[in-house]
C-alpha positions in Angstrom: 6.8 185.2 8.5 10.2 183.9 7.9 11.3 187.3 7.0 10.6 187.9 10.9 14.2 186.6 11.4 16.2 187.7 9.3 17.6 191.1 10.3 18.2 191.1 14.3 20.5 193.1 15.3 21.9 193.1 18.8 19.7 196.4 20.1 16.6 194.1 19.3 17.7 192.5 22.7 18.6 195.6 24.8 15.7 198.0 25.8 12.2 197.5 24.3 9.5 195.7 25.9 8.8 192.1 25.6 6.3 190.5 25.1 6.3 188.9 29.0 8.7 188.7 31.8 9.3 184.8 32.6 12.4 184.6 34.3 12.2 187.5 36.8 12.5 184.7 39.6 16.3 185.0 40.8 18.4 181.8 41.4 18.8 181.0 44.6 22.7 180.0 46.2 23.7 176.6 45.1 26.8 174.5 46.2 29.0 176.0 43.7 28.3 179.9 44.0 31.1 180.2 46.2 33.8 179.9 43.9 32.2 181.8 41.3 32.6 185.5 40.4 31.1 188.3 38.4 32.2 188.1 34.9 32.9 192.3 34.7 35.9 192.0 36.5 39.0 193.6 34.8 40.7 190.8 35.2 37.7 188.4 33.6 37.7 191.3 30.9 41.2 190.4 29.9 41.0 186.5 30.0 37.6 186.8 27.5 39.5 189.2 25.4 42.1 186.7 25.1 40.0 183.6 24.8 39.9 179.9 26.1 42.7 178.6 23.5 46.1 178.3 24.2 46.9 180.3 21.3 48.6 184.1 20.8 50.5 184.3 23.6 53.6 183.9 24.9 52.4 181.5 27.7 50.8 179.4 24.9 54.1 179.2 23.1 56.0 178.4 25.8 53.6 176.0 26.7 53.6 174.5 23.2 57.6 174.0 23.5 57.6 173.0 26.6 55.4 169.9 26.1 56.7 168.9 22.9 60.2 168.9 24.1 59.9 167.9 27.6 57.1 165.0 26.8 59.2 163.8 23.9 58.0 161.0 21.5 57.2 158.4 24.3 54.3 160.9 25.5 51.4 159.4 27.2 48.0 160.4 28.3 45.5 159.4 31.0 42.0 160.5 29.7 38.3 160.4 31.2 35.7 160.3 28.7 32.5 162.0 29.5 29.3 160.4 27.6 31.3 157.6 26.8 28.7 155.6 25.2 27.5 158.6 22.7 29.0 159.2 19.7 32.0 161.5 21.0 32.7 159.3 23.4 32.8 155.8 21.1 35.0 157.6 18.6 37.2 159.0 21.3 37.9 155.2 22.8 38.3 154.0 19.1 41.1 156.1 19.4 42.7 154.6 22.9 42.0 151.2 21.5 43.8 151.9 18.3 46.8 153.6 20.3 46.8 151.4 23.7 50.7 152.6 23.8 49.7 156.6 24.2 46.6 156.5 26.0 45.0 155.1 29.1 41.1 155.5 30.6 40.5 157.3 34.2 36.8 157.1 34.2 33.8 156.8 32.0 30.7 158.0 32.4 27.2 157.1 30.3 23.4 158.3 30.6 21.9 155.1 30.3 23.4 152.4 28.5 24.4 149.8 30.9 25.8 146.9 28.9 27.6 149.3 26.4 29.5 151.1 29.8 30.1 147.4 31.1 31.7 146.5 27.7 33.9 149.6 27.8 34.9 148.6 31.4 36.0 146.2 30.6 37.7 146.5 27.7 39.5 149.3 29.2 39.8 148.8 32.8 39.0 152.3 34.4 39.4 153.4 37.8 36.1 154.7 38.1 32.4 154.5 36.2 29.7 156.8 36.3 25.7 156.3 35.5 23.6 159.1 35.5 20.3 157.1 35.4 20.7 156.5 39.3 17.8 153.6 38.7 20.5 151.3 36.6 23.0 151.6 39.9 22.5 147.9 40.7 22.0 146.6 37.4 25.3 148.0 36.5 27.2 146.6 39.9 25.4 143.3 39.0 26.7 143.0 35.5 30.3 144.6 36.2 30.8 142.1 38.6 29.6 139.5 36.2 32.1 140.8 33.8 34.9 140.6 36.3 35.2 144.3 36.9 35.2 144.2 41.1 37.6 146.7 41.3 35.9 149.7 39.8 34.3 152.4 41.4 30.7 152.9 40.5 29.0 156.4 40.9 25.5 157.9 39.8 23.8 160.6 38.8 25.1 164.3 38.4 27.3 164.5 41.3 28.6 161.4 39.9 29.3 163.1 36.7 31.3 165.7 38.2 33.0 163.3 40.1 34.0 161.2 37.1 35.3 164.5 35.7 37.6 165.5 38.5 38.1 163.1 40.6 40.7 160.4 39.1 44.3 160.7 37.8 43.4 162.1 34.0 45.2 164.4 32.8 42.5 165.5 30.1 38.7 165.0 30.0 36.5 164.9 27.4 33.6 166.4 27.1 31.4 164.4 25.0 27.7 164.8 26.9 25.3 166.6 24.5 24.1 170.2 25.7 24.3 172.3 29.0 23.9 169.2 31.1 28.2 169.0 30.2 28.6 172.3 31.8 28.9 171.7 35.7 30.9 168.4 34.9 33.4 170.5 33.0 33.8 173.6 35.4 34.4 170.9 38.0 37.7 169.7 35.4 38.9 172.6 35.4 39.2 173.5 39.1 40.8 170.0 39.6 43.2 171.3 37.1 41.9 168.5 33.8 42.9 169.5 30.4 40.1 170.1 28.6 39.2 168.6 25.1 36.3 170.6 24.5 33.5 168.4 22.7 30.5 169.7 24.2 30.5 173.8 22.5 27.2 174.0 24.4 30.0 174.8 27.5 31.3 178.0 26.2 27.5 178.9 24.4 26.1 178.7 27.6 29.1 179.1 30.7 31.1 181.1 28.1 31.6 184.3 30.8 32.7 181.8 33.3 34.3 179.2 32.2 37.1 181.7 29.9 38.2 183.1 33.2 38.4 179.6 35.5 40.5 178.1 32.1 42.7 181.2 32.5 42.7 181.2 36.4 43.6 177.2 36.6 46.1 177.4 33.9 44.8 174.2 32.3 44.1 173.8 28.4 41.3 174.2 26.6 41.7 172.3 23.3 38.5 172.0 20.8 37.7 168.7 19.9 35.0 169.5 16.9 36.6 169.4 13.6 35.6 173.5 12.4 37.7 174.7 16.0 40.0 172.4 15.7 41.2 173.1 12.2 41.4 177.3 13.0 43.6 176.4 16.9 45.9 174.3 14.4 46.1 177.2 11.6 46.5 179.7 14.6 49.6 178.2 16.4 52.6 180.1 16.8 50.5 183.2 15.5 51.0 186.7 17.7 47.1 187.6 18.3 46.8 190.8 16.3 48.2 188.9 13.3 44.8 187.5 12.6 42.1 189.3 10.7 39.4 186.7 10.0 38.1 183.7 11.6 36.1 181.8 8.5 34.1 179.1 9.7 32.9 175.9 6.9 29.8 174.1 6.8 28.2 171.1 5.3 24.7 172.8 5.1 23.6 169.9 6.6 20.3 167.6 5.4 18.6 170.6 4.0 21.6 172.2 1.7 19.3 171.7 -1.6 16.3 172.1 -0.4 14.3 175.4 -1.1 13.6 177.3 1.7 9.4 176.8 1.1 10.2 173.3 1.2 11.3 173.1 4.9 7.7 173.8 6.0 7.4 170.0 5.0 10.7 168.7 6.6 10.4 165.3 9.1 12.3 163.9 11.6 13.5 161.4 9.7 14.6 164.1 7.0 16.3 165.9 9.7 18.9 163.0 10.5 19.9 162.6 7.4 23.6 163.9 7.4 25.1 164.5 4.1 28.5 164.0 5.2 29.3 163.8 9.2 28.4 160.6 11.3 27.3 162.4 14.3 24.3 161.5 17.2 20.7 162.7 16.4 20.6 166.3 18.3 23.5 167.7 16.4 22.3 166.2 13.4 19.3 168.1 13.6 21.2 171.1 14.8 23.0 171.0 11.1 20.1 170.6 9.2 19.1 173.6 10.7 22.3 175.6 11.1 21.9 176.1 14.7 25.1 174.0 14.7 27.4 176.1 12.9 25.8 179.4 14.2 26.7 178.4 18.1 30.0 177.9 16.1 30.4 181.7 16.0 29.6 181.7 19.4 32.6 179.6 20.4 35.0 180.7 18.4 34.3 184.1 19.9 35.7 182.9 23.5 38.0 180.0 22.2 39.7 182.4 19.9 38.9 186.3 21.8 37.8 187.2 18.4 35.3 189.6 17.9 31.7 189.0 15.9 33.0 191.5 13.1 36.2 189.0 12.3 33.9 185.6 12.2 32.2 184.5 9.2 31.1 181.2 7.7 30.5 179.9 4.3 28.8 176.4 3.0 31.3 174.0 1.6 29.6 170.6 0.8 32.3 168.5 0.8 33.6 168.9 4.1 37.1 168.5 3.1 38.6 172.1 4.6 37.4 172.2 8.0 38.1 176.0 9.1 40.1 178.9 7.8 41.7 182.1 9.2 42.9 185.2 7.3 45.9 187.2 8.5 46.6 190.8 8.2 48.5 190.5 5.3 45.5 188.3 3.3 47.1 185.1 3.2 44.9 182.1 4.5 45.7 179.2 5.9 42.8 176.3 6.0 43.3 172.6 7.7 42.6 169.7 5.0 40.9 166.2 5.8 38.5 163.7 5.5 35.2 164.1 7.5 36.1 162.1 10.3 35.6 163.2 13.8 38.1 160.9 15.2 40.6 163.4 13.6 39.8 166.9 15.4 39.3 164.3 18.6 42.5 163.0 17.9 44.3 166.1 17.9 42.5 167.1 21.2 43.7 164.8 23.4 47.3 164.6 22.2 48.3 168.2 21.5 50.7 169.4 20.8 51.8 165.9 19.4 50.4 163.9 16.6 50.0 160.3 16.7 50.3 158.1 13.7 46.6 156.1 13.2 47.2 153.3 10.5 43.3 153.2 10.1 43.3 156.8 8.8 43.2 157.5 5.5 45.5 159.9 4.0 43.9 163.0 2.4 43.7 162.3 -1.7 43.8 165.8 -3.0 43.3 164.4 -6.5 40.1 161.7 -5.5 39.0 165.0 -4.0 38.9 166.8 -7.2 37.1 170.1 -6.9 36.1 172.2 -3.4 33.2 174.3 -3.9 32.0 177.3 -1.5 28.6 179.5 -1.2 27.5 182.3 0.8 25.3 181.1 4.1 21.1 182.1 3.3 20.5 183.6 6.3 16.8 183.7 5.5 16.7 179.6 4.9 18.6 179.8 7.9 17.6 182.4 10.6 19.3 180.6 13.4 22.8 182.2 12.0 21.1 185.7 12.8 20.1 184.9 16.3 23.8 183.9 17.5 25.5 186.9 15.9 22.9 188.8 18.1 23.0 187.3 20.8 26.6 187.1 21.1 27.2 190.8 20.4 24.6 191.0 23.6 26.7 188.6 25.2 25.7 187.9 29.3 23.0 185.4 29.8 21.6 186.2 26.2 24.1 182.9 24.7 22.6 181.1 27.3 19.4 181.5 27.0 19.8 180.8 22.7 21.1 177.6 23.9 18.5 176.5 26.2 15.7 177.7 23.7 17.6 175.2 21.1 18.0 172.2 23.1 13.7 172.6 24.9 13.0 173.1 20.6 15.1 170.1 19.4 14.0 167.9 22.3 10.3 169.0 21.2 11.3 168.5 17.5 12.4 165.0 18.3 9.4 164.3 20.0 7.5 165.1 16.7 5.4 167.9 19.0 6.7 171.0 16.6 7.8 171.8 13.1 11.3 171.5 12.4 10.2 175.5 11.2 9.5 176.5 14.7 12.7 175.5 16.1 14.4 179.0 15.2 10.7 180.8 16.1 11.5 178.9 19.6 14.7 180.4 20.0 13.7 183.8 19.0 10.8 184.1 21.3 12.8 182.9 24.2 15.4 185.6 23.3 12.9 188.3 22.9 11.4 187.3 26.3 14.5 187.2 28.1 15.2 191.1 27.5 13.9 192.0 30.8 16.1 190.4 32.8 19.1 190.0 30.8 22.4 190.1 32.9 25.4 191.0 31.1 27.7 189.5 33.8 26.5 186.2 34.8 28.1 184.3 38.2 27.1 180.4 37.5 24.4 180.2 39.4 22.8 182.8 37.2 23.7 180.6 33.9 22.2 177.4 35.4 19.8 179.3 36.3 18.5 180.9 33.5 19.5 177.8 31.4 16.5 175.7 33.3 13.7 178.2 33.3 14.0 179.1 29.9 13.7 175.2 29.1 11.0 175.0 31.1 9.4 177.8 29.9 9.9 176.9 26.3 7.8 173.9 26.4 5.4 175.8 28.0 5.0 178.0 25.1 4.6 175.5 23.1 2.0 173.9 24.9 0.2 176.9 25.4 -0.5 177.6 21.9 1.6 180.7 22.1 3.9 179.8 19.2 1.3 179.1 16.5 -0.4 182.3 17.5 3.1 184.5 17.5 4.5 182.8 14.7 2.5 182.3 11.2 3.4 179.1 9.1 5.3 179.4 6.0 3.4 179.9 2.5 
């Protein structure tokens, strides 16, 4: 039944009949439909034709020049770090620590992990902290003022969040929550006028019609902070737009790069988390095993970049030493070189345009590299890559729904409750589902909307029986 995925074209989402109508119930107002607008506007046409990157236009040069000469070498920056105590965020004040001279912490926020965020407070002396898990409030006011941390600001829960994100002095925030739940937190950024270092792609998968206009509206920057974006906004500065023919996304190919596709019907968790290459948390682990990491890839690049479906490709390349490429009209390629080291793509993020010397980095060996090997992506191993070229090329709420599916199916995966197989059957069920009330230009409401029901109604499937009955094993 594999087979089942392999060829979906974009009209499988537009017209026929699915199988049931599940989110026909309309959002109702929240607090933040009142600065949100329809995503068919001419001028929100133009902003996601141009994309989320400062890149290809004058403004972006200008902005480039202007930073680099008026900033000078004794640049600094104030940064909030969002998730701080996940594996973006550690990373991310690794960097801060090793660089105390350049950069400075606003605010941090965590999920859960008190003592780690009282450590971190510590260390590094931040205006305001943020816990989500609004049952560790006092806990973390007990042991902050144990640490000697009186001064600090203490919020909770998603409000909180947001206003660890735009409330404070930072000049850039990064993302680094996993999944949709970074969303809200990072619209909020933008509207306080926050650079953006963009480490949560689940943003633009999900908020993508939104959030490309509010970056263009607010004037801030949008700067990827994942190594694959990184390395094609580096190759693409100082490039006029319609010089670039090709967007040519790398991959790892994840835990499962050997294995043969009728050998994934036996895959575990602790399979799953086994990263060739990358030390990354748990759900984007699993997301690489399964591809589902680099095909949302294609998604973002399509509103970092404004580059259509037709111009983004991806190939596997084990060793992770060229992190992106991009073609040019003329066929020249440029491609960005380095070790597999997030701290690297974070790096850039949060200092462009400057680069900051990092004595614990270690140069690039082109010679200990030796060889650099590339294959063509199996699309039938790895079906997920199908479903995000379709449903970006539908566009609207179909990205966001993709995304939701993923994240209810990886959660579920975790949980050991489904196959690692049935992840992709999850994601194209909820897409097939989702036909009926599809809306091709999305307000925010409509996003978050659709984002929760289609989680909810994911495990719900699942529970239901509906998947083993829709979707055969493998043979």
């Amino acid at each position: 039944m594999m087979h089942a995925f392999i060829q979906i074209p974009a009209s499988s989402f537009l017209s026929a009949t699915p199988q049931r109508s599940f989110l026909s119930r309309r959002p109702s107002p929240l607090a933040h439909q009142t600065a949100t607008s329809r995503s068919g506007t001419p001028c929100v046409k133009a902003a996601l034709q141009q994309g989320a990157a400062p890149v290809g236009t004058d403004k972006a040069l200008q902005e480039v020049v202007r930073r680099a000469t008026s900033e000078g070498d004794s640049f600094s920056r104030r940064i909030s770090v969002l998730g701080s105590t996940g594996s973006i965020g550690t990373q991310t004040l690794d960097l801060v620590r090793e660089a105390p001279q350049v950069f400075s912490v606003a605010s941090l926020s965590a999920g859960s992990n008190v003592d780690l965020l009282v450590e971190q407070t510590r260390e590094f002396s931040p205006e305001l902290v943020c816990i989500l898990d609004e049952t560790r409030v006092a806990e973390l006011r007990e042991k902050l003022n144990e640490a000697g941390c009186t001064n600090v600001k203490i919020v909770s829960g998603r409000d909180g969040v947001v206003q660890a994100a735009a409330d404070t002095d930072a000049q850039v925030v990064v993302t680094g929550i996993v999944g949709c739940a970074g969303l809200l937190p990072t619209v909020a950024a933008i509207r306080a006028g926050k650079d953006i270092a963009l480490a949560n792609k689940e943003t633009l998968i999900a908020g993508g019609p939104v959030v490309v206009p509010l970056v263009k509206k607010h004037g801030i920057s949008m700067t990827a902070a994942d190594s694959e974006h990184s390395a094609i906004f580096q190759c693409l500065q100082g490039a006029p737009s319609k010089a670039l023919r090709k967007i040519i996304l790398t991959a790892s190919g994840g835990a499962f790069r050997d294995w043969k596709p009728a050998d994934l019907k036996n895959v575990t968790l602790a399979d799953a988390l086994k990263h060739p290459n990358w030390t990354m948390g748990a759900k984007i682990t699993i997301d690489s095993a399964s591809l589902y990491n680099k095909a949302a890839e294609v998604i973002e690049a399509h509103y970092l970049f404004g580059v259509d479906y037709d111009q983004i490709d991806a190939v596997i390349h084990k060793q992770s030493i060229i992190h992106s490429l991009v073609e040019f009209q003329d066929t020249s390629v440029l491609a960005q070189l380095g070790w597999p080291d997030m701290r690297l793509p974070l790096l850039y993020a949060i200092s462009w345009p400057h680069r900051v010397a990092m004595p614990s980095f270690e140069p690039l060996d082109l010679v200990k590299v030796g060889s650099l090997t590339f294959q063509e992506v199996d699309r039938e191993k790895y079906p997920n890559m199908n479903l995000a070229y379709a449903a970006g090329r539908k566009a609207g709420t179909m990205t966001c729904v993709l995304n939701a599916a993923n994240e209810a199916a990886v959660e579920m995966f975790r949980g050991e409750k489904i196959h690692f197989l049935d992840i992709a059957r999850i994601n194209h069920a909820m897409m097939d589902m989702h036909r009926e009330d599809f809306i091709q230009n999305p307000t925010l409401d409509e996003i978050v909307h659709f984002d929760q029901i289609t989680r909810t109604y994911a495990t719900e499937y699942v529970s239901s029986g509906k998947l083993v009955q829709s979707f055969a094993p493998l043979k």
